[in-house]
C-alpha positions in Angstrom: 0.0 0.0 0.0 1.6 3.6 -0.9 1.5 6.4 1.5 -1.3 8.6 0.1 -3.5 5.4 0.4 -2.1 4.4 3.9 -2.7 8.0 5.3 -5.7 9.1 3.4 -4.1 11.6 1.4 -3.8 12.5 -2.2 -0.2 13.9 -2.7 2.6 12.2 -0.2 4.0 15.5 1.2 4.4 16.5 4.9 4.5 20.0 5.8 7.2 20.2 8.3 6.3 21.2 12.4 7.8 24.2 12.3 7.6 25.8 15.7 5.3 29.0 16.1 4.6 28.7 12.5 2.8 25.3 12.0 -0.3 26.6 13.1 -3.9 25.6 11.9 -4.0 28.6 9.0 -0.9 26.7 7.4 -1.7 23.1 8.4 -5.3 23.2 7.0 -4.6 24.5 4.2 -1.4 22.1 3.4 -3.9 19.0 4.1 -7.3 20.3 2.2 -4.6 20.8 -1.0 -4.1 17.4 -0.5 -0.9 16.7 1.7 -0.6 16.9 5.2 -0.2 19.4 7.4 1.5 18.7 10.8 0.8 21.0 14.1 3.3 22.2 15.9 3.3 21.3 19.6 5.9 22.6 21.2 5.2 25.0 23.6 1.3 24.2 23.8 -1.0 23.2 26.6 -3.1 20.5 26.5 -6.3 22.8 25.7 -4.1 24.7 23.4 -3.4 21.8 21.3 -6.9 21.0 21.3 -7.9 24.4 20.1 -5.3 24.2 17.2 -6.8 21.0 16.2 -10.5 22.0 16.5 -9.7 25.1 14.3 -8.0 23.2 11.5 -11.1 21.0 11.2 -12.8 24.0 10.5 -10.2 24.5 7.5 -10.9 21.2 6.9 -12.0 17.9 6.8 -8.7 16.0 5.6 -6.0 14.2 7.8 -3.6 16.2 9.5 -1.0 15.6 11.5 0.8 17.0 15.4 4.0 16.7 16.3 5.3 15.8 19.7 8.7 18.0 20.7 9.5 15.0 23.4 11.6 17.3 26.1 8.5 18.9 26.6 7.0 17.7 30.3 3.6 17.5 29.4 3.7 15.0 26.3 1.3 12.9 28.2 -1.5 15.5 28.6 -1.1 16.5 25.0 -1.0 12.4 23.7 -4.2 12.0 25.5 -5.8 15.1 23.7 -4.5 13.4 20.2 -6.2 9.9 21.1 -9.5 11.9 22.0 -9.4 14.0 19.0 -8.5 10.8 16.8 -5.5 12.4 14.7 -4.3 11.0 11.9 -0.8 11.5 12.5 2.0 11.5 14.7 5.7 12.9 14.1 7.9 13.4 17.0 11.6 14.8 17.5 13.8 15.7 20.3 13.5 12.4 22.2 12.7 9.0 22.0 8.9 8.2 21.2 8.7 4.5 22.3 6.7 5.1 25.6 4.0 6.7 23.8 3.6 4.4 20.6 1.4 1.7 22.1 -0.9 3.9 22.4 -1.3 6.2 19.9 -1.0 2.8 17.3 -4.0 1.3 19.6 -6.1 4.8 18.7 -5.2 4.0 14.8 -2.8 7.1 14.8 0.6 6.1 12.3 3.1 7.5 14.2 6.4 8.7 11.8 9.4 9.8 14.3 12.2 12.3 12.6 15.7 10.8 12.5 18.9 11.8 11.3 20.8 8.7 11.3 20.4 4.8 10.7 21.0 4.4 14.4 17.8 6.1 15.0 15.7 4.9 12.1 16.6 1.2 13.0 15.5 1.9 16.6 12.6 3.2 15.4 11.5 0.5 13.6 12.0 -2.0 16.6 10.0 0.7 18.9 7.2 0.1 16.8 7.0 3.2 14.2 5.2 3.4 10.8 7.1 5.1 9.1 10.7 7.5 9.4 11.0 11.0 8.5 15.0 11.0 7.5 16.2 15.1 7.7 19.3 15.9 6.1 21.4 18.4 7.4 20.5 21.2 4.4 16.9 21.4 6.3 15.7 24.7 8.5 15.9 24.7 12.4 17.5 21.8 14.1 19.2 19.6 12.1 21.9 16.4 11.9 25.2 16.4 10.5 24.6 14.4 7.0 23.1 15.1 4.2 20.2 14.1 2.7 21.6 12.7 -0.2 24.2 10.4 1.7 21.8 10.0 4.6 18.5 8.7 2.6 20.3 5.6 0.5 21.5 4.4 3.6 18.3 4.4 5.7 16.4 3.1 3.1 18.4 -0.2 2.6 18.4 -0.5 6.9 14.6 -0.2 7.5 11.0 -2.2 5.7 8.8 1.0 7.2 8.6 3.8 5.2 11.1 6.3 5.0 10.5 10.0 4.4 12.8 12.7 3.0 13.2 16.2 4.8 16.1 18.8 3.7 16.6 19.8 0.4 13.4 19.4 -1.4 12.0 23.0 -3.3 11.0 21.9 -6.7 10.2 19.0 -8.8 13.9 18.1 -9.6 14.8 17.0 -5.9 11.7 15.4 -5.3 12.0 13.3 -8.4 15.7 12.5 -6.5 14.3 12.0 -3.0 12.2 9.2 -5.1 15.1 7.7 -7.2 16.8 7.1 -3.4 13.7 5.4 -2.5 11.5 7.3 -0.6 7.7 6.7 -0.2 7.5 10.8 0.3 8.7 14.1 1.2 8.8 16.3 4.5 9.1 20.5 3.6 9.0 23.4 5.7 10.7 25.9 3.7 8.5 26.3 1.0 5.3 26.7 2.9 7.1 29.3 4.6 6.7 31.3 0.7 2.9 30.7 0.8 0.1 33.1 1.2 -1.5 31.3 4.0 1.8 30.5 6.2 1.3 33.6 8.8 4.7 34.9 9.6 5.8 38.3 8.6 5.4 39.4 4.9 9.2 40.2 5.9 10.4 36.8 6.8 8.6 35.7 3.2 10.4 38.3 1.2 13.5 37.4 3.0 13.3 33.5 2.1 12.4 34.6 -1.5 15.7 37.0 -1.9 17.6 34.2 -0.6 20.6 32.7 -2.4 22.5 29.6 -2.5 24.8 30.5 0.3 22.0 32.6 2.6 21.6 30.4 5.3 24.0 30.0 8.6 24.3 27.0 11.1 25.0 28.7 14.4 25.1 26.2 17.9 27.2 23.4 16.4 29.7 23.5 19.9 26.9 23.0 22.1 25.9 19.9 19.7 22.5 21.9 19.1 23.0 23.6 15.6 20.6 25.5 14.2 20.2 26.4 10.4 18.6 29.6 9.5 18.8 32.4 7.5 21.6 35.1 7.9 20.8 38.0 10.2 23.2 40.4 12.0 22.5 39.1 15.7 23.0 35.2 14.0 26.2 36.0 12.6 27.1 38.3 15.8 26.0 34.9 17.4 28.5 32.7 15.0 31.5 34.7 15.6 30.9 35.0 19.9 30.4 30.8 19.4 33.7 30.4 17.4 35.6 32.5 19.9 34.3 30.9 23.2 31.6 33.3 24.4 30.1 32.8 26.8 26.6 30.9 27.7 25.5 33.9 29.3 26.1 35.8 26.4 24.9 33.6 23.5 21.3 32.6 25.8 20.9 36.5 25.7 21.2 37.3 22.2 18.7 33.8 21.1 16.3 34.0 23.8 13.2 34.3 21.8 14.6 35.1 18.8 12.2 32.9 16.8 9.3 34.6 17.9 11.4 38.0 17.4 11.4 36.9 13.4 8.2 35.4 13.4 6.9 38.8 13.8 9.0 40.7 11.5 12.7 41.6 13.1 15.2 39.9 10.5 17.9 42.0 12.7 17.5 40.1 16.1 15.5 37.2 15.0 16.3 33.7 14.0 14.8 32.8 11.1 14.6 29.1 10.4 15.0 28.3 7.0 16.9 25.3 5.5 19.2 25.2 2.0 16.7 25.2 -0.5 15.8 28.6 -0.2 17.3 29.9 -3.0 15.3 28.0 -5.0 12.3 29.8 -4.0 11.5 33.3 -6.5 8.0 34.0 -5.0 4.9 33.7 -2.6 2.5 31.3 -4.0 -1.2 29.6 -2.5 -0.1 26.5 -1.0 -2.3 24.6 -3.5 -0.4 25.9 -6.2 3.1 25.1 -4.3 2.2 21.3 -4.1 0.5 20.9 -7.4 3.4 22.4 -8.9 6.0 20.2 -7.1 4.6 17.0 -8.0 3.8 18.0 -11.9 7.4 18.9 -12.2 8.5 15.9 -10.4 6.0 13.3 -12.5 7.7 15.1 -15.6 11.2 15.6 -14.7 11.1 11.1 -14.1 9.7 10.8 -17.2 12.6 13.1 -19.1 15.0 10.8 -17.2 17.6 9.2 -19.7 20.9 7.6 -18.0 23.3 7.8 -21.2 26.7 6.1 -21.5 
């Protein structure tokens, strides 16, 4: 059985839980176009969550998806809101999932941990999962250390669950690759932060759409937490303190709630998540017309495939 008919979907596409962003305006309208969305979490109450999920069915009737930030120390309150609201979908990161996939898989919810290694997927796979999400290092926010194109190969021939491909996919060429490495589908944040509906600053948009190849910076890499976003002036203030032994002190002050900071328009003192692919991205587009187009170009760049010798 493929993805789209194990999930209920029409095009096999996860839009990525991207923290304060990955709300129902972007999620609804990532699963009524036919993918599916994921909610962002972190950071939510239990009633929260529930109210995130009760306005997305308003959006629509479609499966969507929440992800579970695991270091959070209410994950049981907000599993027992999932299994009473009968999700669809599960994705988790920043932890181990095992204690919770009994029962979400007992309330018929697939549950698709995010892994950056074959350590991780294969453990994974034991634990129960349906599926892996496998994020290379060229994704936004908090990422590995390989990179898609190395890492995906190598998870597909260690798992028989699903595997799906996050960092590095913004047009029909690298999906058409994430599929010639094996993949059932694809996990994106980056382009959805160029659509109409995704409700961060009309700043933060512009910004992801003037990006070039070499417009993103991976700041937190000594602390083994980096961080991939785009280039600002407190991020590469940030980069150079890091390199130079600042102190924790001083890095804490300039990051602490920076996210939200860029979220809301302030590309000087902000963080703003965005992975690699970003300079593949020349305009702000209705998500419909983001994930049509990605899988027309894909279905015609594997046709136009010729190996030659």
């Amino acid at each position: 059985m493929s993805l789209c008919e194990t999930l209920g979907i029409e095009y096999p596409i996860f839009c990525g839980a991207m923290a304060r962003i990955s709300l129902h305006e972007l999620v609804g309208a990532v699963s009524e176009a036919g993918g599916i969305g994921i909610l962002a979490s972190g950071g939510m109450t239990a009633e929260q969550l529930r109210e995130e999920i009760h306005k997305t069915r308003e959006i629509t009737q479609k499966p969507f998806g929440v992800n579970l930030m695991l270091q959070m120390d209410n994950i049981p309150e907000l599993v027992e809101v999932i299994v009473e609201e009968k999700v669809a979908l599960v994705t988790t990161g920043a932890g181990g999932p095992a204690p919770y996939i009994p029962t979400l898989k007992e309330a018929g919810i697939k549950v698709f941990p995010v892994i950056a290694s074959v350590k991780h997927a294969t453990k994974m796979e034991k634990a129960g999962a349906d599926g892996v999400i496998a994020e290379g290092q060229e994704a936004g926010g908090h990422i590995g250390s390989v990179s898609t194109m190395s890492l995906i190969p190598q998870i597909v021939d260690a798992v028989d669950i699903p595997v799906i491909a996050a960092g590095g996919t913004g047009d029909g060429r690298t999906v058409a690759a994430m599929y010639a490495l094996g993949v059932q589908g694809i996990q994106a944040g980056t382009i959805f932060l160029a659509s109409e509906e995704c409700q961060i600053a009309q700043s933060y948009k512009e910004a992801i759409v003037e990006a070039i190849d070499t417009g993103t910076i991976v700041t937190g890499r000594k602390a083994k937490d980096p961080v991939r976003s785009l280039k600002t002036p407190m991020l590469e203030k940030f980069l150079h303190l890091e390199q130079n032994n600042g102190s924790f002190e001083d890095l804490e002050h300039l990051t602490v709630g920076s996210l939200k900071r860029a979220v809301d328009g302030d590309l000087e003192n902000g963080t703003p998540m965005c992975g690699e692919i970003a300079g593949l991205i020349t305009e702000i587009r209705p998500v419909r017309e983001i994930i049509e187009s990605l899988f027309t170009e894909a279905d015609q760049v594997a046709k136009d495939l010729t190996i030659t010798k």
